[in-house]
C-alpha positions as CSV (number, residue, x, y, z in Angstrom):
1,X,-22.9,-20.5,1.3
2,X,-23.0,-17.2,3.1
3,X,-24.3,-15.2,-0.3
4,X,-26.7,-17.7,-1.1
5,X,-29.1,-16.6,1.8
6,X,-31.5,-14.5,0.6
7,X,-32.3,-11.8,3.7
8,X,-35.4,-9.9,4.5
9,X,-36.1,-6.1,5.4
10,X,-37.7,-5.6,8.4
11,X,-40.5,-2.3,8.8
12,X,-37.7,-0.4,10.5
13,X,-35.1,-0.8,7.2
14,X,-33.1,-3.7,9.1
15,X,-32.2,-6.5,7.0
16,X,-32.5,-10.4,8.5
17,X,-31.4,-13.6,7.0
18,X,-33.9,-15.9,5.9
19,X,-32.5,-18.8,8.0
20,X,-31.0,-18.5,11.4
21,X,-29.2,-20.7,14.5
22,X,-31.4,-21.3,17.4
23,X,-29.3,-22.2,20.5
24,X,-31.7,-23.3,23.5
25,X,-29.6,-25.6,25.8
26,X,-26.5,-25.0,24.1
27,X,-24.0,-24.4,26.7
28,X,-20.1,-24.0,27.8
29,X,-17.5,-24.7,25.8
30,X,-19.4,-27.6,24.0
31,X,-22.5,-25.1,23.1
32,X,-19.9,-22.2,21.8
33,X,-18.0,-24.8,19.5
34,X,-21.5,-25.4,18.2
35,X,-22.6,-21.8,17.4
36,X,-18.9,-21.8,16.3
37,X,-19.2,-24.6,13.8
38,X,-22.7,-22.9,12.8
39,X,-21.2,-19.3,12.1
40,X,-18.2,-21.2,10.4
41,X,-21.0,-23.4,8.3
42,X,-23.1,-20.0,7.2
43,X,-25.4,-19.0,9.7
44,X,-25.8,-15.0,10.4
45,X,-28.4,-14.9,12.4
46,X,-27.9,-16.3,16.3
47,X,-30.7,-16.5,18.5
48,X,-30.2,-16.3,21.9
49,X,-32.2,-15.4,25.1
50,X,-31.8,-14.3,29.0
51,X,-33.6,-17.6,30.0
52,X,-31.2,-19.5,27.8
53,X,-28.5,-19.1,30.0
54,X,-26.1,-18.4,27.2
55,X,-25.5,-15.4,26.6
56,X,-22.2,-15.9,27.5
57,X,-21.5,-19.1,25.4
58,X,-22.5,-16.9,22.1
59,X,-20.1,-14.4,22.8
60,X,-17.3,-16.7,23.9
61,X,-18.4,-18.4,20.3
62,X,-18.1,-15.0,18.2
63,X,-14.4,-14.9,19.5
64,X,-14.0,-18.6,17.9
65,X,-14.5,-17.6,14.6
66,X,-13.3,-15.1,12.2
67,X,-16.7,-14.0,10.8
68,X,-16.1,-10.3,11.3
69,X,-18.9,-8.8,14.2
70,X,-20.7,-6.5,11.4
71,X,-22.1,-9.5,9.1
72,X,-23.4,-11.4,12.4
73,X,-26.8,-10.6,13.4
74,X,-26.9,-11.4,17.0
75,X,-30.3,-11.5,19.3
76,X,-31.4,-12.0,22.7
77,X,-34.5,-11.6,24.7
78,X,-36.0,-10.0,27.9
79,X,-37.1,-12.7,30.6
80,X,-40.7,-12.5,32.1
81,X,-39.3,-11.3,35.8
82,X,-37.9,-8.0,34.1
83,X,-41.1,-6.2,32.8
84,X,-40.9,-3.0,34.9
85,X,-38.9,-0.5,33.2
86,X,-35.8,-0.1,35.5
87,X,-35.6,-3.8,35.4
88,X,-35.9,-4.0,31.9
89,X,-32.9,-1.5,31.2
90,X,-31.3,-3.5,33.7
91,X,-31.5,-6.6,32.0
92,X,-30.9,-5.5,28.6
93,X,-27.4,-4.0,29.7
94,X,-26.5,-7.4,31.6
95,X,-27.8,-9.1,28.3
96,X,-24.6,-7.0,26.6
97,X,-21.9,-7.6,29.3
98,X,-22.9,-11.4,29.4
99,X,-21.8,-11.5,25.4
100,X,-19.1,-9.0,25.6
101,X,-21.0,-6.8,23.0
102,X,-21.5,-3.3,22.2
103,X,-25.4,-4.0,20.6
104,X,-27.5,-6.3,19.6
105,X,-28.6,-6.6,16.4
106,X,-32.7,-7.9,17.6
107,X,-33.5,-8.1,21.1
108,X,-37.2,-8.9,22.1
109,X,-40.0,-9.7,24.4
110,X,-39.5,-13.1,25.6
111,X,-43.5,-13.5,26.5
112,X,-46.3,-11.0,26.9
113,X,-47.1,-12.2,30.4
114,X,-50.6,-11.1,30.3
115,X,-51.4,-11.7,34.5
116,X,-48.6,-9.8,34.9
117,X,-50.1,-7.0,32.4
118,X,-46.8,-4.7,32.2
119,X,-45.4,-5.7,28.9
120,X,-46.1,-2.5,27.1
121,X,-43.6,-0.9,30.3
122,X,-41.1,-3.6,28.7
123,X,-41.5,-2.4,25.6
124,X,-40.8,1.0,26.1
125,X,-37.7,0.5,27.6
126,X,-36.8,-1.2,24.0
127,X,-37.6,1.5,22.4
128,X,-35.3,3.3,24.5
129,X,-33.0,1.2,24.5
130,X,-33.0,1.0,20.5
131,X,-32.7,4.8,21.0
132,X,-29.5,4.6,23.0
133,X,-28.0,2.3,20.6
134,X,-27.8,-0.8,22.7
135,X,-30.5,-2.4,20.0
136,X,-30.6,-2.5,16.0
137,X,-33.8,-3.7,16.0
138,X,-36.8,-4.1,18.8
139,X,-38.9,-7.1,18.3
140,X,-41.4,-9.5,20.4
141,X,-41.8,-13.3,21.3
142,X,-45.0,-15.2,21.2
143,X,-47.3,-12.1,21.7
144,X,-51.0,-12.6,20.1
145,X,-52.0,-9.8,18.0
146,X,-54.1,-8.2,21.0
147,X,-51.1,-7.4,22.6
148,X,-49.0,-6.1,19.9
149,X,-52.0,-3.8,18.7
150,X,-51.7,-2.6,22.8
151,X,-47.8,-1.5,22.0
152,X,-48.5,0.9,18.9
153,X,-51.5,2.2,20.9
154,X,-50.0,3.1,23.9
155,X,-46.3,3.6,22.3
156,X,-46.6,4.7,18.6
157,X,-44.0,1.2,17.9
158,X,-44.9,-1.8,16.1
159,X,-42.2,-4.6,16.5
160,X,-40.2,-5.6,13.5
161,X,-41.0,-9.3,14.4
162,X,-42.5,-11.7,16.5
163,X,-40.5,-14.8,17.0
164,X,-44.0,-17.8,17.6
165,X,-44.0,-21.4,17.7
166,X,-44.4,-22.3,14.2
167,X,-44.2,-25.8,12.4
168,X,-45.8,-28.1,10.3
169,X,-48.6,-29.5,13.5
170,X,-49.2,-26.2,14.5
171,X,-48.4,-23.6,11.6
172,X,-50.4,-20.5,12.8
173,X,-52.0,-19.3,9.4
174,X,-54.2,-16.8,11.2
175,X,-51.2,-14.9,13.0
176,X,-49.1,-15.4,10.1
177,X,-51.4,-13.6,7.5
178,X,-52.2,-10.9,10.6
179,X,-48.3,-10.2,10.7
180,X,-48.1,-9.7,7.1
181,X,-51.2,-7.1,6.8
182,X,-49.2,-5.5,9.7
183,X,-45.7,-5.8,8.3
184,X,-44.3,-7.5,10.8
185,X,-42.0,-10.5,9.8
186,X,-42.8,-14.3,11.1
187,X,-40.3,-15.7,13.3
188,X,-40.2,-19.6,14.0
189,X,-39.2,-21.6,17.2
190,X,-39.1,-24.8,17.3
191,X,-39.4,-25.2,13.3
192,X,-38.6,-28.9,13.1
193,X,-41.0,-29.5,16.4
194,X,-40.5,-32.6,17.7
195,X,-38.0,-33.9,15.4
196,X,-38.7,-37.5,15.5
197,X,-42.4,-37.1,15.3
198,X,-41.8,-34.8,11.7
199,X,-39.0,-37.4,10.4
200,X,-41.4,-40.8,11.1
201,X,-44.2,-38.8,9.6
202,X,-45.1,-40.5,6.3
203,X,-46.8,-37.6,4.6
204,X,-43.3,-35.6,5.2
205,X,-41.3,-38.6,3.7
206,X,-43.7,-38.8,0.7
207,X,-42.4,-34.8,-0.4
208,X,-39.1,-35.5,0.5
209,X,-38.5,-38.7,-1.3
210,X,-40.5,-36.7,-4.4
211,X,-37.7,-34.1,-3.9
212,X,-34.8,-35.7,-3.0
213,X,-34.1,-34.1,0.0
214,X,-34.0,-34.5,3.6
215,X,-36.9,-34.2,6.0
216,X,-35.7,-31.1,7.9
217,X,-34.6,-29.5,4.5
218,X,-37.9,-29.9,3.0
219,X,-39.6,-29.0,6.7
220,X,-37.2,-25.5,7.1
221,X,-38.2,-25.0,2.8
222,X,-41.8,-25.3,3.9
223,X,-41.4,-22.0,6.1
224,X,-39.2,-19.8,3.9
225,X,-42.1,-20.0,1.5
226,X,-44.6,-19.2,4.5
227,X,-42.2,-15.9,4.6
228,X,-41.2,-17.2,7.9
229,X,-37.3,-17.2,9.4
230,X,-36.8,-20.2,11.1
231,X,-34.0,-20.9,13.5
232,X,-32.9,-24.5,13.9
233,X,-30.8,-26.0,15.9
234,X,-28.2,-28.7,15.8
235,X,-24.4,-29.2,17.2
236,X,-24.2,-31.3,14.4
237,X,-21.3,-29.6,11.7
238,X,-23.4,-31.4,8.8
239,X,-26.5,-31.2,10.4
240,X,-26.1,-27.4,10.7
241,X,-25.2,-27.4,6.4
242,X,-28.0,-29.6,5.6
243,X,-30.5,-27.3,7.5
244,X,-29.3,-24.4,5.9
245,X,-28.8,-25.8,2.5
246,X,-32.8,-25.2,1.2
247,X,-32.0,-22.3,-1.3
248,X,-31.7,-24.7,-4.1
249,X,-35.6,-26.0,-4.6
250,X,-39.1,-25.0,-4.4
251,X,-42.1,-27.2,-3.2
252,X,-45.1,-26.6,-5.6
253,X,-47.9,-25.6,-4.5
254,X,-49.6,-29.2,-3.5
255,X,-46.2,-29.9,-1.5
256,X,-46.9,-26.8,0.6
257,X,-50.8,-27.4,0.7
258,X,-50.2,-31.0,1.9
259,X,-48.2,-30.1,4.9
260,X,-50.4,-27.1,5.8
261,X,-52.8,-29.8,6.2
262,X,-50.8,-31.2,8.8
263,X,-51.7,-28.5,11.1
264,X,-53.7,-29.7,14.1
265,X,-55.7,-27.6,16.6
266,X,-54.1,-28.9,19.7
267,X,-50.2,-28.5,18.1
268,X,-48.4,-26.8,20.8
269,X,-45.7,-28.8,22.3
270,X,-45.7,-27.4,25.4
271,X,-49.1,-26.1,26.2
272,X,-47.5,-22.8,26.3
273,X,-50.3,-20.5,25.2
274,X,-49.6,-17.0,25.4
275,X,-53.0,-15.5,26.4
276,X,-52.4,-17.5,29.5
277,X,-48.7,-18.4,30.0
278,X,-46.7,-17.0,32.5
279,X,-42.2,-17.4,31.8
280,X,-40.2,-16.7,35.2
């Protein structure tokens, strides 16, 4: 399963799987036998965060399986209350003890944080931090493209990715095609967005019915052809093998146009705009 995966190079030379394990609100010893099962199942790519709360769960799930450290790619993210620099290198070192690491493979901006207008101090204690060796690869989260031109003007450093909400209501063509004239790669939260809304949808069953797959399959196919990663989640052994099983069949081009045009201005689940949003 692992091989069949195909990975991406990042503008820094770092390599990321097409496919990786989100793990919001997976906690304990219940959320580590999850990420367990999902490293187990093929998964290589773990996404993680500060604000998650489970930092510690992911490393407590590395120990559960035998997947050796060096073919996990392992990221976390900087909360909105650690901007300022000192806090930031703070954070990121707390980030490491809470997983037991030694690095992390991608560790980004949670959210710009634009009232609070010190992201680009954040990001420079990245860049350090990336310096230092505590990161493999710097990256940001649901930044708009002002704000990441503001980092490689005031810093020199373009992030390697930028991890948006991204899904078939709401699937941001205009950042999308910015990140790709930029080369910066497409990261998806949330890529099955409100699952039951996407699996009652007719328009969704009608492609996969055509290609006899499941919902989510044909959902998480739609994005690797965007060039996007997305991270699902699911504690759900086959769950977690059905998500990642989407490497043997291509929607044509009026699949992909037909949920494109599911797209709606108003998409966001949350409200959570990030010229305006404000994370703890």
């Amino acid at each position: 399963m692992t091989n069949q995966i195909p990975e991406i190079t990042l503008n820094d030379g770092t390599r990321i799987p097409a496919i990786g394990f989100g793990t919001y609100k997976l906690w304990g010893n219940d959320g580590a036998a999850a990420i367990a099962s999902a490293i187990d199942n093929g998964y290589r790519l773990i996404d993680a965060a500060y604000n998650y709360e489970n930092e510690g769960t992911v490393g407590k799930a590395l120990k559960q399986t035998s997947v050796p450290r060096e073919e996990l790619r392992i990221a976390s993210k900087l909360p909105g209350r650690y901007h300022t620099y000192d806090k930031a290198v703070k954070a990121i070192q707390e980030s490491l003890y809470r997983a037991d690491l030694d690095y992390y493979d991608f560790y980004l901006i949670h959210w710009p944080n634009p009232l609070q207008d010190i992201y680009v101090e954040a990001w420079q204690a990245l860049v350090d931090a990336k310096k230092w060796g505590l990161i493999r690869s710097i990256g940001v989260s649901n930044f708009l493209p002002e704000h990441i031109e503001r980092l490689e003007k005031e810093t020199g450093v373009l992030p390697s990715i930028n991890q948006v909400e991204l899904h078939p209501f709401f699937n941001q063509e205009e950042q999308r095609k910015w990140h790709e004239k930029n080369g910066i790669a497409t990261e998806s939260w949330s890529p099955l967005a409100r699952a039951n809304d996407l699996f009652t949808n007719d328009t969704i069953k009608t492609v996969a019915s055509k290609h006899s797959k499941s919902i989510s399959q044909v959902i998480l196919r739609w994005h690797y052809q965007h060039n996007t990663v997305p991270i699902p989640k699911s504690a759900s052994p086959q769950r977690q093998l059905e998500n990642i099983s989407i490497f043997d069949f291509t929607l044509d081009n009026n699949d992909m146009t037909t949920l494109d045009k599911l797209t709606q201005p108003d998409g966001r689940m949350k409200d959570q705009d990030p010229a305006v949003y404000e994370e703890f």
